[in-house]
N, C-alpha and C positions, 0 to 999 in steps of 0.2 A: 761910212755913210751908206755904200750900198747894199751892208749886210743890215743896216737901221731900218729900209725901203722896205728889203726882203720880210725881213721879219713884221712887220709892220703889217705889210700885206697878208703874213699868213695867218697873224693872228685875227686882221676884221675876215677872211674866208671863214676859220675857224669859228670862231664868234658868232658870227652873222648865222650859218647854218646852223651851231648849238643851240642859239638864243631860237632860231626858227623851228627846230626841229624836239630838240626838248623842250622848252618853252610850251610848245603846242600838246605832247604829249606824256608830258610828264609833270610832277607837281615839285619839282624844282625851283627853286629864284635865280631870279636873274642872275643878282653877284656872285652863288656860287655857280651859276653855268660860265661867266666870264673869268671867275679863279679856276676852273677847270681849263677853259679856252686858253688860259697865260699859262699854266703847267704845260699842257700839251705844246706850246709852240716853242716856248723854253729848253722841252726834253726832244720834242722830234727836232727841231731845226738841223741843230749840230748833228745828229745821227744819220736823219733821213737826207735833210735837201741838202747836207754838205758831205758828207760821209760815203754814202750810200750810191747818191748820185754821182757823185765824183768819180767811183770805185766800177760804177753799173750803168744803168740807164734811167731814162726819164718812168718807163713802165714800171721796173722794179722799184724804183724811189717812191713811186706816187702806190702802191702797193704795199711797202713797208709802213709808208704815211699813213694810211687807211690802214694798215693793222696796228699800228700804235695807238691811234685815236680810238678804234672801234674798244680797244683793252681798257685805255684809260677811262674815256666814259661809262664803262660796262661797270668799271671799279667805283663811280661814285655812287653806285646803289647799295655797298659797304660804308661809304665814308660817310653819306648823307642817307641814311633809311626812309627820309620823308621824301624822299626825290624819286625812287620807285622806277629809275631805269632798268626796263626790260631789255632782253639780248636784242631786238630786231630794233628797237629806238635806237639804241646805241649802233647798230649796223645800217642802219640809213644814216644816221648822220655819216659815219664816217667813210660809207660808200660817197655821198654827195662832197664831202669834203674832199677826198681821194679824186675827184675830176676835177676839184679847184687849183686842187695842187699839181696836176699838169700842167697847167700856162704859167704858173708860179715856177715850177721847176726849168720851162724854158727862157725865163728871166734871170734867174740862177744861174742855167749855161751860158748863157750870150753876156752879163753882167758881172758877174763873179768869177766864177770859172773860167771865165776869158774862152769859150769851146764856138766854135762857129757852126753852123751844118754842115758846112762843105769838109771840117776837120775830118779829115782818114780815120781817126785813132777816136773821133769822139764817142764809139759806143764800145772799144775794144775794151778790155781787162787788161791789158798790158802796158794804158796808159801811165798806170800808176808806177810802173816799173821805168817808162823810156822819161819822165819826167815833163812830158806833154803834160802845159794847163792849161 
């Protein structure tokens, strides 16, 4: 259930900012900016806010995020030619996305991750090894 929230959550950030930000400038539709929005949170989740974060930190996660989105969107202007995403549409969305996914990623830690702030180990690299979750 609370990887259902998470996800949930990252997809209307997603979303919302696609639909805001290509939407506005781009000549994209909607459904395919929201089948874009479900690919990306499909493929980042597991990677970025579970993998990554897990392995690193909240910076590096939400970084890795913002680089996955900024690619993915950058590619619908292959997949869909009438959608006409230029490199800097596609890098504001997923700069702005990349700050959403900060408080999303410290929901992740506190709710998933079982990580507290106060945890020693919670930004080390060596968590992964002493078996800290």
């Amino acid at each position: 259930m609370k990887h259902l929230i998470a996800l949930t959550v990252k997809f209307m950030i997603v979303a919302v900012v696609s639909e805001i930000i290509l939407g506005i400038f781009t000549d994209m539709e909607a459904g395919n900016i929201l089948l874009v929005s479900l690919v990306i949170t499909l493929i980042a989740y597991p990677i970025a806010d579970l993998l990554i974060l897990y392995v690193f930190n909240n910076t590096t996660a939400a970084v890795a995020d913002a680089g996955m989105c900024w690619l993915m969107i950058y590619l619908c202007s292959y997949v869909w030619p009438e959608g006409n995403v230029s490199l800097l549409d596609a890098l504001s969305a997923a700069a702005v996305i990349g700050i959403g996914e900060i408080f999303l990623h410290k929901y992740i830690e506190n709710n998933i991750l079982n990580r507290t702030p106060t945890d020693p180990d919670s930004d080390s690299l060596n968590r992964h090894y002493t078996g800290v979750h």
